[in-house]
SEFIKE-72814 format. One record per residue (C-alpha): residue in three letters; residue number from 1; z, x negated, y negated. Coordinates in Angstrom, 2 decimals. Example, Ala and Ser with C-alpha at 12.3 -4.5 7.8 and 13.67 -1.06 7.14 Angstrom:
2
<r "ala", 1, <7.80, -12.30, 4.50>>
<r "ser", 2, <7.14, -13.67, 1.06>>
//
This chain:
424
<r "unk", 1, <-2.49, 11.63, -23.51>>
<r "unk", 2, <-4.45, 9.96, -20.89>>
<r "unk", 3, <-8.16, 9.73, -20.35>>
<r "unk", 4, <-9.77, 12.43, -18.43>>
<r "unk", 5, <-13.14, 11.10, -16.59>>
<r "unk", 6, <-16.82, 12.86, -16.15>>
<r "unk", 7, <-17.77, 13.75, -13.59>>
<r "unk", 8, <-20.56, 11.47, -12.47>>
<r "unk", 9, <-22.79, 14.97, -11.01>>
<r "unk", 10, <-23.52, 13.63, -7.69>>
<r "unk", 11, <-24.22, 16.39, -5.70>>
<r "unk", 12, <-22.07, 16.77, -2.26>>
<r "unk", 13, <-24.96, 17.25, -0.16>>
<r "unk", 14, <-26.66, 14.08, -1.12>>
<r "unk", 15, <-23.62, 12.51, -0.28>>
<r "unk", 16, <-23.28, 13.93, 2.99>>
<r "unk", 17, <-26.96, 13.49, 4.06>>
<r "unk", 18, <-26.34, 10.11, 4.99>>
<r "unk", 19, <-23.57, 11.23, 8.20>>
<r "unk", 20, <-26.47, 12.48, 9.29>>
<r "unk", 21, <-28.95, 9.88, 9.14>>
<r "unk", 22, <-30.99, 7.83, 12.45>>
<r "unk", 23, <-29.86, 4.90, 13.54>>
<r "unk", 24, <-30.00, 1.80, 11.32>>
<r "unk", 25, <-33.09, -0.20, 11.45>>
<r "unk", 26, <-32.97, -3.08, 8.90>>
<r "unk", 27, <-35.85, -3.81, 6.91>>
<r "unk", 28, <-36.47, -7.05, 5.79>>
<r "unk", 29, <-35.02, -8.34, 2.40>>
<r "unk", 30, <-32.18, -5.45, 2.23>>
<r "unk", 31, <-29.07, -6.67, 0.37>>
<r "unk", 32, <-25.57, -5.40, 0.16>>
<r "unk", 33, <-23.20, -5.80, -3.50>>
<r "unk", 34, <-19.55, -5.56, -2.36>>
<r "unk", 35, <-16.79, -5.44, -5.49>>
<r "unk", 36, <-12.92, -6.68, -4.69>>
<r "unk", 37, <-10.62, -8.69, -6.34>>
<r "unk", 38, <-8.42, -11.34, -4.65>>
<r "unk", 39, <-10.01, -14.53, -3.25>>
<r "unk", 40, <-7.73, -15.81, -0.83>>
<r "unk", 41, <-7.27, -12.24, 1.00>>
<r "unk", 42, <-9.73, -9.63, -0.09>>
<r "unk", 43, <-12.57, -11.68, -0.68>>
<r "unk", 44, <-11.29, -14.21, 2.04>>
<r "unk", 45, <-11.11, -11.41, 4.45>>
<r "unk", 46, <-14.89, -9.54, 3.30>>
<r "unk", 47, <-16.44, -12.68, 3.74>>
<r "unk", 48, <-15.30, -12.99, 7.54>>
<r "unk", 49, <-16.80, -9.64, 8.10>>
<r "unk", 50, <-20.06, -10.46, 6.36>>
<r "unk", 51, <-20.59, -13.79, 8.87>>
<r "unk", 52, <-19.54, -11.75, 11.62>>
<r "unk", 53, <-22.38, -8.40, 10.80>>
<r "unk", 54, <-25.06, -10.98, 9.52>>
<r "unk", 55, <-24.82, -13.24, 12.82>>
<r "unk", 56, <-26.35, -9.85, 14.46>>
<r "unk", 57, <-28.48, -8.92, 11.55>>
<r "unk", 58, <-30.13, -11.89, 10.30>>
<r "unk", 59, <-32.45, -9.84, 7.55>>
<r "unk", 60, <-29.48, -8.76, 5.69>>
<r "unk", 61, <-27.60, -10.23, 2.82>>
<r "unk", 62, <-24.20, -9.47, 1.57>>
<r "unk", 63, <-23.23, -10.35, -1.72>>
<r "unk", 64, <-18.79, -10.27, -2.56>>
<r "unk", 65, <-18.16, -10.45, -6.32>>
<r "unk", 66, <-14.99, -11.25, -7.10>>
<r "unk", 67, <-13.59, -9.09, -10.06>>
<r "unk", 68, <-10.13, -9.01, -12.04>>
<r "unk", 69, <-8.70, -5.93, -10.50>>
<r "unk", 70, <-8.50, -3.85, -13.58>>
<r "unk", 71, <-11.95, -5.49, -14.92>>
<r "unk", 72, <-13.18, -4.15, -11.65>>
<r "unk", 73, <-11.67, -0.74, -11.86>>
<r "unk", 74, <-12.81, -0.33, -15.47>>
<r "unk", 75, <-16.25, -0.92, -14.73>>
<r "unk", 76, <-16.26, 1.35, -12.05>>
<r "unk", 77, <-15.01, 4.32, -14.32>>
<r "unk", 78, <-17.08, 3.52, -16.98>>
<r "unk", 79, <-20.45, 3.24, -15.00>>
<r "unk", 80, <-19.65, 6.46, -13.12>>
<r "unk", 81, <-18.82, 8.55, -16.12>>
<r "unk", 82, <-21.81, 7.25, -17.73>>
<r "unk", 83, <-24.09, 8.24, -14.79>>
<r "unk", 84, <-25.26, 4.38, -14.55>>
<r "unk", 85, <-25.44, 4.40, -10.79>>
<r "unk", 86, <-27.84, 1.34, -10.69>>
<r "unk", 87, <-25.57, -1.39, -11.59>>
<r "unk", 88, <-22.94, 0.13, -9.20>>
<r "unk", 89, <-22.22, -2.14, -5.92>>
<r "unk", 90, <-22.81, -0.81, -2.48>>
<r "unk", 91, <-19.55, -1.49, -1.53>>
<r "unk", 92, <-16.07, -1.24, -3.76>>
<r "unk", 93, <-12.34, -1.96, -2.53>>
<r "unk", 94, <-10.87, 0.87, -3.81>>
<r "unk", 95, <-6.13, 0.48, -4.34>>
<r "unk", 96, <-4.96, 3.48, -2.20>>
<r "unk", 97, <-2.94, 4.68, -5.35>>
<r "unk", 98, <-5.96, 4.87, -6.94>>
<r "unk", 99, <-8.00, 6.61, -4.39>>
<r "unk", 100, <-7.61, 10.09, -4.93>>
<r "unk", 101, <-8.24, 9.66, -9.08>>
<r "unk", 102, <-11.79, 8.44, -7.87>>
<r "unk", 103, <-12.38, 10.88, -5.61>>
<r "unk", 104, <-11.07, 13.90, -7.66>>
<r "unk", 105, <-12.83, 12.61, -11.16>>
<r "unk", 106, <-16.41, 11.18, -9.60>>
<r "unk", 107, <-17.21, 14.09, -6.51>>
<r "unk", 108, <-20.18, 12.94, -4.20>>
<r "unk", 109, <-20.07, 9.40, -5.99>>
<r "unk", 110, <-18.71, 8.39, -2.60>>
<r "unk", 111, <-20.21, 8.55, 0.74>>
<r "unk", 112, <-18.03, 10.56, 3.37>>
<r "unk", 113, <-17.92, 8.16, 6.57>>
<r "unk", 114, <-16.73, 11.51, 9.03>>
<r "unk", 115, <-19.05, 11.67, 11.51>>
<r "unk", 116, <-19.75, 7.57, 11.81>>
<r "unk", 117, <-16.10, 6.31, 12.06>>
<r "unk", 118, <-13.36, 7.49, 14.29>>
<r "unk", 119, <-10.11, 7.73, 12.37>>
<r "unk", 120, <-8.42, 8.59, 15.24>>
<r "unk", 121, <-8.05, 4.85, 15.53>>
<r "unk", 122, <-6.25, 4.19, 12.01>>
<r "unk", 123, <-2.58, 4.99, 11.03>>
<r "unk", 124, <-2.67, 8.31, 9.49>>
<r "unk", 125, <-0.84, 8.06, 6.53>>
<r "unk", 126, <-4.11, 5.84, 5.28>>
<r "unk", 127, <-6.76, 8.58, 6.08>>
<r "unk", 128, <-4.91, 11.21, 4.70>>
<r "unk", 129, <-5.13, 9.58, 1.30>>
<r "unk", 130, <-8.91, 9.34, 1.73>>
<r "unk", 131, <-9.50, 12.92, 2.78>>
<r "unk", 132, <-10.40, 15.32, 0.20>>
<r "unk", 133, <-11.75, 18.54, 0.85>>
<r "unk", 134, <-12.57, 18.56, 4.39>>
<r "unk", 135, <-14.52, 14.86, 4.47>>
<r "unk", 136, <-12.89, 11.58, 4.68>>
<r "unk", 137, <-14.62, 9.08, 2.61>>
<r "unk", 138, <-13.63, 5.17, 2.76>>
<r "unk", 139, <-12.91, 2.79, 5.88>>
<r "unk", 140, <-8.90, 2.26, 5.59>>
<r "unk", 141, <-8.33, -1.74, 5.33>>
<r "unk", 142, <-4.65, -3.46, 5.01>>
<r "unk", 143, <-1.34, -2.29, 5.29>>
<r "unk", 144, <1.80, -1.96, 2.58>>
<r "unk", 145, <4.16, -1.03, 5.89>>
<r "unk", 146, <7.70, -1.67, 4.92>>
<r "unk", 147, <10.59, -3.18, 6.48>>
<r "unk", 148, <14.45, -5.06, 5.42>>
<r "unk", 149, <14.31, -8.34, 5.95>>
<r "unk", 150, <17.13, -9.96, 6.00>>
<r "unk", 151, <19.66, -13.30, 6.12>>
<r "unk", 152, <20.84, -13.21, 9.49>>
<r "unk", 153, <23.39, -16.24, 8.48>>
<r "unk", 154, <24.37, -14.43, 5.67>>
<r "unk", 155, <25.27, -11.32, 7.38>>
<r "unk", 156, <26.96, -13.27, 10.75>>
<r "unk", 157, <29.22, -14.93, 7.65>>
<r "unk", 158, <30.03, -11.32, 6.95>>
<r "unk", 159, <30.43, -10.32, 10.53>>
<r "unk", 160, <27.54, -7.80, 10.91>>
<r "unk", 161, <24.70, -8.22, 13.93>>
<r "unk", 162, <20.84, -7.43, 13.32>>
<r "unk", 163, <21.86, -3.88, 14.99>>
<r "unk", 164, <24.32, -3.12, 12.60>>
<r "unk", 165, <21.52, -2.91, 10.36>>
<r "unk", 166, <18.80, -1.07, 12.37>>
<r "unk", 167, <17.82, 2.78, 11.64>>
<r "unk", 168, <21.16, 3.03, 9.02>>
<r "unk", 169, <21.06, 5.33, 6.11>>
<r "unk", 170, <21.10, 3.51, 2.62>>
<r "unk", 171, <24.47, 4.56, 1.90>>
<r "unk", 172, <25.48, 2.96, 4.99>>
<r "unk", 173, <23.68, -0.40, 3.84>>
<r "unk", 174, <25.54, -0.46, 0.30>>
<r "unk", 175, <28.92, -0.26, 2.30>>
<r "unk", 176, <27.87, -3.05, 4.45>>
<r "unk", 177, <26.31, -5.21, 0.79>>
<r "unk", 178, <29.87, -4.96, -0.71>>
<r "unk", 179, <31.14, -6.65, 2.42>>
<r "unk", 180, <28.55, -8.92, 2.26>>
<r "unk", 181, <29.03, -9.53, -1.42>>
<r "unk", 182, <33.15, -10.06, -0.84>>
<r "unk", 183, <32.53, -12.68, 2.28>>
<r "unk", 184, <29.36, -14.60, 0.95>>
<r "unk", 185, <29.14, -14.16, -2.63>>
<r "unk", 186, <25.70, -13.27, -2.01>>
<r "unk", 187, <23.92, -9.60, -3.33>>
<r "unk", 188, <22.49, -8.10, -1.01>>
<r "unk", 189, <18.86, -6.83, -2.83>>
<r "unk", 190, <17.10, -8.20, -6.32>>
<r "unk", 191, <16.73, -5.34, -8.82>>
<r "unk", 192, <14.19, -5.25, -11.54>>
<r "unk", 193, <15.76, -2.45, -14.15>>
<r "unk", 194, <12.17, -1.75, -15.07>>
<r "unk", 195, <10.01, -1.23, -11.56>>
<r "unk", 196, <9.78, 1.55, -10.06>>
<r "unk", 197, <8.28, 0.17, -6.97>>
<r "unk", 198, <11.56, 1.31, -4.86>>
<r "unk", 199, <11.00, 4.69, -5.77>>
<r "unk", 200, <8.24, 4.96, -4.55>>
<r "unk", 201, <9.17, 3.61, -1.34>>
<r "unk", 202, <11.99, 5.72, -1.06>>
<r "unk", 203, <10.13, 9.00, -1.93>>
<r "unk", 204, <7.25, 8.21, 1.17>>
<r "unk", 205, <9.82, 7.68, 3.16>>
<r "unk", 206, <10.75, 11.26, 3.39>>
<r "unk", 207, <7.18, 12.40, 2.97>>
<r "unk", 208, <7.21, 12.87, -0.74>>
<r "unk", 209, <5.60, 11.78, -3.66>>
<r "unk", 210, <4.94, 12.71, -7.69>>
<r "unk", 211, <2.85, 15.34, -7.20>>
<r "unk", 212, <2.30, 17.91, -4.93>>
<r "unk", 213, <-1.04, 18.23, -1.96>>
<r "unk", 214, <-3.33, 19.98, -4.81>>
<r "unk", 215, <-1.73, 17.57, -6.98>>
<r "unk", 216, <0.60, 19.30, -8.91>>
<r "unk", 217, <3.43, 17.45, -11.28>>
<r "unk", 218, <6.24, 17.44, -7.88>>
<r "unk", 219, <9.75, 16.18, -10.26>>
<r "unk", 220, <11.74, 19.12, -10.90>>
<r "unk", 221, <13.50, 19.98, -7.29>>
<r "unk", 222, <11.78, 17.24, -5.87>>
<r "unk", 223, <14.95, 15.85, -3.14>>
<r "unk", 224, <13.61, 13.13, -2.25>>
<r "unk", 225, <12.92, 11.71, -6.08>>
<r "unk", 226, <16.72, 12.86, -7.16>>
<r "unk", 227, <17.92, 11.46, -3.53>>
<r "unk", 228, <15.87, 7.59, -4.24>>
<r "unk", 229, <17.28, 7.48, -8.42>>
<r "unk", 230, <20.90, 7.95, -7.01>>
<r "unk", 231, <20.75, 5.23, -4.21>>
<r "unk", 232, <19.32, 3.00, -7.01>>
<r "unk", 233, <22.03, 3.85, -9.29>>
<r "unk", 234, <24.91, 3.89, -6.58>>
<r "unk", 235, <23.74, 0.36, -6.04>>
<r "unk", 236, <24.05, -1.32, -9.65>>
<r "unk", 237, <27.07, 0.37, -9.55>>
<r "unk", 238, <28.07, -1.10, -6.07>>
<r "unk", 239, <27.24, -4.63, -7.49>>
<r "unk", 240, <25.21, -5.45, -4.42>>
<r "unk", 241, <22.45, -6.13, -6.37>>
<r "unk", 242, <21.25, -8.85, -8.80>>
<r "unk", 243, <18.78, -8.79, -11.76>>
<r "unk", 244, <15.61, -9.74, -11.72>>
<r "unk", 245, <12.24, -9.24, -13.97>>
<r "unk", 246, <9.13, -9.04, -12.25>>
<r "unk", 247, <7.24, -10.40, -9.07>>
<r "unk", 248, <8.08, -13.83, -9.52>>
<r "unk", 249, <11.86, -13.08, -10.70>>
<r "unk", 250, <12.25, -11.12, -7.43>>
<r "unk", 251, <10.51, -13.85, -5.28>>
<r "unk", 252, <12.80, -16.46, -7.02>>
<r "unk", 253, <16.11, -14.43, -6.15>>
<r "unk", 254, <14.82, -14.60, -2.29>>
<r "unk", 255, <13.47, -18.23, -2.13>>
<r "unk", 256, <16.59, -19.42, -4.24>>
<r "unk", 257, <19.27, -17.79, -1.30>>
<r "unk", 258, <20.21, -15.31, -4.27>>
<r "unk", 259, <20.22, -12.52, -2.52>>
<r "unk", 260, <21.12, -11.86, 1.55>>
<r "unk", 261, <18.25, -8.88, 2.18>>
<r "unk", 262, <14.58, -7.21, 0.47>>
<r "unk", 263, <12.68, -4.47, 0.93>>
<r "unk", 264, <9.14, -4.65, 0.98>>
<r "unk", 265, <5.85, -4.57, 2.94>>
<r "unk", 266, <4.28, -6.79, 5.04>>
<r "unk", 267, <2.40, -8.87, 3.03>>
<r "unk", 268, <6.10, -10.03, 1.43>>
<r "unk", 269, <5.99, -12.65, 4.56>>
<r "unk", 270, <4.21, -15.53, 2.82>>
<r "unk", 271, <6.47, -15.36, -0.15>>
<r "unk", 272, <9.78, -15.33, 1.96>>
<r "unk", 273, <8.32, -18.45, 3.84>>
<r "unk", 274, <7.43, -20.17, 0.68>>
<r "unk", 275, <11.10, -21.53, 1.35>>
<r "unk", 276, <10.75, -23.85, 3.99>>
<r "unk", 277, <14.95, -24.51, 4.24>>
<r "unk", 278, <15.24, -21.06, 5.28>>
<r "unk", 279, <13.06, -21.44, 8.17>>
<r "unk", 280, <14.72, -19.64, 11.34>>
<r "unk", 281, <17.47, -18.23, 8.99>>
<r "unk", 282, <15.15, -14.58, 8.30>>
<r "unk", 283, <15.40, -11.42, 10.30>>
<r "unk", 284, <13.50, -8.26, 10.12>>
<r "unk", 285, <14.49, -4.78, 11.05>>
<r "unk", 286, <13.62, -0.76, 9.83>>
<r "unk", 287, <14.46, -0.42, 6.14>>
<r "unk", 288, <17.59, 2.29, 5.51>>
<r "unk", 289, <16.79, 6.04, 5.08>>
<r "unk", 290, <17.74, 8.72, 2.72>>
<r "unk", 291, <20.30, 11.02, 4.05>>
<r "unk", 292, <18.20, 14.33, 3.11>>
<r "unk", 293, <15.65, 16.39, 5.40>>
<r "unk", 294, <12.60, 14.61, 6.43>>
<r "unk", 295, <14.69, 10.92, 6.00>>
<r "unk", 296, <12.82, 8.35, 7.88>>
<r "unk", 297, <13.19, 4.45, 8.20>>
<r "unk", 298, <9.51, 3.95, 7.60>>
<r "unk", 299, <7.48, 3.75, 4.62>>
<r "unk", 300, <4.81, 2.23, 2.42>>
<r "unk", 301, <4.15, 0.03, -0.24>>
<r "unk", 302, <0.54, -1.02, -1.66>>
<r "unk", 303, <-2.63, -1.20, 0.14>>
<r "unk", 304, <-6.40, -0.59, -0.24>>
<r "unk", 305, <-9.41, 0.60, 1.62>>
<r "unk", 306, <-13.16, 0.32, 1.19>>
<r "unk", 307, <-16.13, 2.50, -0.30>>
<r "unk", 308, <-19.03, 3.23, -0.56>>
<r "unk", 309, <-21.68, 4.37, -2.98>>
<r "unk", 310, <-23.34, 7.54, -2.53>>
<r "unk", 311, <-26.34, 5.97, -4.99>>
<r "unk", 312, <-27.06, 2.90, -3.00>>
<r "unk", 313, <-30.05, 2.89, -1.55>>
<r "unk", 314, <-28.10, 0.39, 1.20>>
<r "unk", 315, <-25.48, 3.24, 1.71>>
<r "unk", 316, <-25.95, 3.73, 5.69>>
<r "unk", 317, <-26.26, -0.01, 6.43>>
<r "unk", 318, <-22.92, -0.60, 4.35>>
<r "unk", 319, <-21.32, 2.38, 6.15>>
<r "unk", 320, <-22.57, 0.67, 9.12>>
<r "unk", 321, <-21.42, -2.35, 8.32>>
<r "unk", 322, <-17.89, -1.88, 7.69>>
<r "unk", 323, <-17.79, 0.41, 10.73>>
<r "unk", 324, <-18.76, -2.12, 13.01>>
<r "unk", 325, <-16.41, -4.55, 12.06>>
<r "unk", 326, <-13.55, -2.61, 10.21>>
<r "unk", 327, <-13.39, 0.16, 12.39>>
<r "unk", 328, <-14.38, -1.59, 16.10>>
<r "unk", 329, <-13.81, -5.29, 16.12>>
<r "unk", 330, <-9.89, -5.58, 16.87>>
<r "unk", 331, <-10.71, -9.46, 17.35>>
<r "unk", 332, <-11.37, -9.28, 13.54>>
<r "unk", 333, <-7.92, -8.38, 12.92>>
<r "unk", 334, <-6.20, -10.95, 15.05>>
<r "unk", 335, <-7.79, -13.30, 12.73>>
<r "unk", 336, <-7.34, -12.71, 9.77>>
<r "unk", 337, <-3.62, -12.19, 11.01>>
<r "unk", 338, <-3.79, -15.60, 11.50>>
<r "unk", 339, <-5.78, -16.89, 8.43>>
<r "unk", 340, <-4.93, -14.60, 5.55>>
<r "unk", 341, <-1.25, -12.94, 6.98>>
<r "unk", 342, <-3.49, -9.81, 6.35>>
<r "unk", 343, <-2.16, -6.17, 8.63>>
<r "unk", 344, <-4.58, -3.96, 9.29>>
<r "unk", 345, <-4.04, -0.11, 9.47>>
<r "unk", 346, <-6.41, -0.39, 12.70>>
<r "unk", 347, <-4.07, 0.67, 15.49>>
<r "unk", 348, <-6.13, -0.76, 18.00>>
<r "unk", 349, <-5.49, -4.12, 17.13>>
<r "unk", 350, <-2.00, -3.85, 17.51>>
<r "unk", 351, <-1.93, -5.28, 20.74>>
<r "unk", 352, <-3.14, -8.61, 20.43>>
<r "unk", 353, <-2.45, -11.96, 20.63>>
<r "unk", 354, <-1.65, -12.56, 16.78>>
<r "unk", 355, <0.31, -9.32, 16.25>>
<r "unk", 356, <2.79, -10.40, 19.45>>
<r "unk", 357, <3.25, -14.21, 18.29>>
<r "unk", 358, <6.78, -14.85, 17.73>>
<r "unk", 359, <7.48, -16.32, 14.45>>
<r "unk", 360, <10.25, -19.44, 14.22>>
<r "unk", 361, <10.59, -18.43, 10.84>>
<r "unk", 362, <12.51, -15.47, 11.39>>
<r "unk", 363, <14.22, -16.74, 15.07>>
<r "unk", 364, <11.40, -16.25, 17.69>>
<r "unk", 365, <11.24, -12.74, 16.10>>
<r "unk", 366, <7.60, -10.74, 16.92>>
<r "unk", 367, <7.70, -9.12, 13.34>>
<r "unk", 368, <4.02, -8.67, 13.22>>
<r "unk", 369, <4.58, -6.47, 16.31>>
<r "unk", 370, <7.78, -4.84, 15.04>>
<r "unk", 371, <5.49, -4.00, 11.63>>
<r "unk", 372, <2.80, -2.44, 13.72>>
<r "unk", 373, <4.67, -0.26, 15.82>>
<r "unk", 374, <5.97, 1.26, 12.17>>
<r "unk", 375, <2.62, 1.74, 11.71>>
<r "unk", 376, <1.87, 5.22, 13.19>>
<r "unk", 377, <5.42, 6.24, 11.80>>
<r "unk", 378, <4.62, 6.10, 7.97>>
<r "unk", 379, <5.23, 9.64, 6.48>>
<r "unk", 380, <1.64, 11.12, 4.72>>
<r "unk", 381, <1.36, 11.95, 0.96>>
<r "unk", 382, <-0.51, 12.85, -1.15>>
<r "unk", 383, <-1.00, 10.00, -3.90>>
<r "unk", 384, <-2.88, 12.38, -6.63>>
<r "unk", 385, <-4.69, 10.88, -9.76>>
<r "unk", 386, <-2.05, 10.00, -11.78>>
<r "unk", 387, <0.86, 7.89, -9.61>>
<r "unk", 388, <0.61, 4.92, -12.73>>
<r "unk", 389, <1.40, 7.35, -14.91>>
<r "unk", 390, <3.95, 8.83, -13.14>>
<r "unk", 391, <5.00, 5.09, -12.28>>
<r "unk", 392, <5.32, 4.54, -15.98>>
<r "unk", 393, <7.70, 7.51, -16.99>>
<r "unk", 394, <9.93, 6.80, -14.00>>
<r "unk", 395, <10.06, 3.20, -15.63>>
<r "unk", 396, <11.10, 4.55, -18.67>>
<r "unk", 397, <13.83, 6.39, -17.37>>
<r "unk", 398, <15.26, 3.84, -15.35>>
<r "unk", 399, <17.25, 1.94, -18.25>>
<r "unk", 400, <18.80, 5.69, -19.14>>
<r "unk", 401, <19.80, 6.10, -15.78>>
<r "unk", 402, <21.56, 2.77, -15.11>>
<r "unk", 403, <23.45, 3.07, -18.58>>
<r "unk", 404, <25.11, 6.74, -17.31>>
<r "unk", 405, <22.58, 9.27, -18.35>>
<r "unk", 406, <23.50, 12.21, -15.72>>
<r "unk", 407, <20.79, 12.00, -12.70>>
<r "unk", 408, <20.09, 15.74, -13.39>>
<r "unk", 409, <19.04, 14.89, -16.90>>
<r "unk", 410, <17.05, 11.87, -16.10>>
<r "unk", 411, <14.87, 14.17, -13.52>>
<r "unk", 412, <14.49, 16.29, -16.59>>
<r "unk", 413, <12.98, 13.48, -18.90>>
<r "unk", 414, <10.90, 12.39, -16.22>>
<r "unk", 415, <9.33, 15.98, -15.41>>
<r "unk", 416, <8.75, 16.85, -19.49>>
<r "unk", 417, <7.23, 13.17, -20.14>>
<r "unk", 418, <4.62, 13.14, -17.36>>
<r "unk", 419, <3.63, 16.76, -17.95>>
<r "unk", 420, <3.29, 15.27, -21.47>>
<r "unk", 421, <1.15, 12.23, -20.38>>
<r "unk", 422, <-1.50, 14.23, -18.45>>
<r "unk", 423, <-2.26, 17.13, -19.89>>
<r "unk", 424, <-5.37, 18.09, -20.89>>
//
């Protein structure tokens, strides 16, 4: 049985008071606590903003503290249940997965930002996950946007063109693997038996997730979730695919030539360039789509946003804050393009220098481009409070599947153990 949380008994309207709130005069000595984890992106990237803001606002400081993401998550639930509001920071970076468990368990712990930033201006698969009874609380940061990238020697060997592998179904891309496996000896994906990462890709791709929009268990007659464990099992049995365990198994299989294609996000670029003898050899195109209603080539994987604190007494200058840089400075982004290979979910910054740089690496292709204009094409779900738990069953199930368990029956094991796992 998992943890439920208290509720940290906020009221909504103090929350909300601050939308409506003057115009931000500083006074002297203010400081602002911002939480992340990550130094070379998240705190890399938080500290650009804070030289940026301070430049114009000399009488404030911002603090980053760099956490262990679950040491950082942990203290967050524990301080909120336990009403201890003071040591909270200003500012938190909050994993999109996570979001909604916050925001559900902790109500009018976090400031809504409606009113102050214009979402209109961010892809809306991220604000949908931050939106929660009418108000939209967070400022939506960097981007999981997926894409295949892909061998493009491997697949000439095999006689196949980058088109021949643009807006396909995945069926069609395990008929083209077992050619690719037959001419090159090559599989065509890495395939951890245990993570159920391409699930989830597969079930946002057709605008689906594990639960429901008022966050009901979604497993039993859920297409999309039946549609993803089949193309995962058709593709062990295809032999396209080649083992791996964990992150650095699955970058290994890549940066070794193991395998000819991957599916992932974005931020998968640095670890594909990692291998330097590959340079100019990588291509990048739409990932495959599920065959069912609501199918798309687009989807998501990973990503986070930032908060703020409804207690801090700093809570419309750190609203302010990220708003003025996060929300309106698209020079910001084409920066930290450039110096942390970090994609924003700010559309407005897709048209700039750094996003339309062609890239050697993968043949003078413009994939930062190619990535945002997927952007706005990312199917909205609802995350809920319990995807890791979810995560976990479907992990658990996975082994079953791949020995022969029927795909019917493995749906049923996953539906009776997560209904298990979170009840009350």
């Amino acid at each position: 049985m998992f943890k439920k949380y208290k509720l940290s008994g906020l009221a909504m309207s103090f929350a909300l008071a601050f939308a409506s709130l003057p115009s931000i005069t500083h006074a002297a000595g203010k400081d602002i606590t911002v939480w992340a984890w990550d130094p070379n992106f998240n705190i890399s990237i938080m500290e650009k903003a804070k030289e940026i803001y301070t430049k114009d606002h000399p009488d404030l400081t911002i603090k980053v503290e760099d956490f262990a993401k679950p040491d950082l998550e942990q203290k967050m639930h524990t301080m909120l249940a336990s009403g201890m509001t003071k040591s909270l920071p200003d500012i938190v970076l909050i994993e999109d997965y996570n979001a909604q468990k916050f925001l559900s368990a902790y109500p009018g712990a976090f400031a809504p930002m409606d009113g102050v930033v214009d979402y209109k201006n961010f892809s809306a698969y991220k604000t949908a996950l931050m939106t929660m009874d009418g108000h939209t609380y967070g400022l939506p940061f960097d981007s999981g946007v997926t894409g295949l990238y892909f061998r493009r020697d491997l697949l000439e060997q095999a006689g196949f063109t980058p088109a021949d592998l643009t807006d396909i179904t995945w069926d069609r891309f395990i008929e083209i693997g077992k050619q690719v496996k037959a001419k090159t000896g090559k599989a065509m994906l890495s395939d951890d038996p245990s993570d159920p990462n391409m699930v989830r890709i597969l079930m946002q791709s057709a605008g689906t997730w594990y639960f429901t929009p008022d966050g009901k268990p979604n497993i039993k007659g859920n297409v999309a979730l039946k549609e993803a464990l089949r193309i995962q099992k058709a593709m062990i049995d295809a032999g396209i695919t080649t083992p791996s365990v964990g992150w650095s198994g699955r970058v290994a299989a890549v940066n070794k030539g193991d395998v000819a294609s991957v599916t992932n996000a974005v931020w998968f670029i640095p670890s594909i360039k990692a291998a330097s003898d590959q340079a100019g050899k990588w291509g990048l195109t739409t990932m495959p789509r599920m065959n069912i209603p609501g199918g798309t080539n687009y989807s998501n994987s990973g990503g986070s946003s930032w908060y703020v604190l409804s207690s801090s007494p700093e809570a419309k200058e750190s609203i302010d804050f990220l708003n003025s840089v996060f929300a309106n400075n698209a020079d910001f982004y084409q920066r930290i393009l450039t110096e942390n290979g970090a994609v924003g979910t700010y559309l407005p910054a897709r048209a700039g220098e750094a996003y339309q740089k062609e890239d050697s690496f993968f043949g003078n292709q413009k994939v930062y481009a190619d990535f945002a204009s997927w952007l706005p094409k990312v199917p909205e779900v609802a995350y809920g409070q319990y995807t890791y738990e979810a995560d976990a069953v479907v992990a658990a199930m996975l082994p079953a599947l791949y020995q022969g368990m029927p795909l019917d029956q493995v749906v049923e094991g996953i539906d009776s153990q997560l209904a298990a796992q979170i009840q009350e």
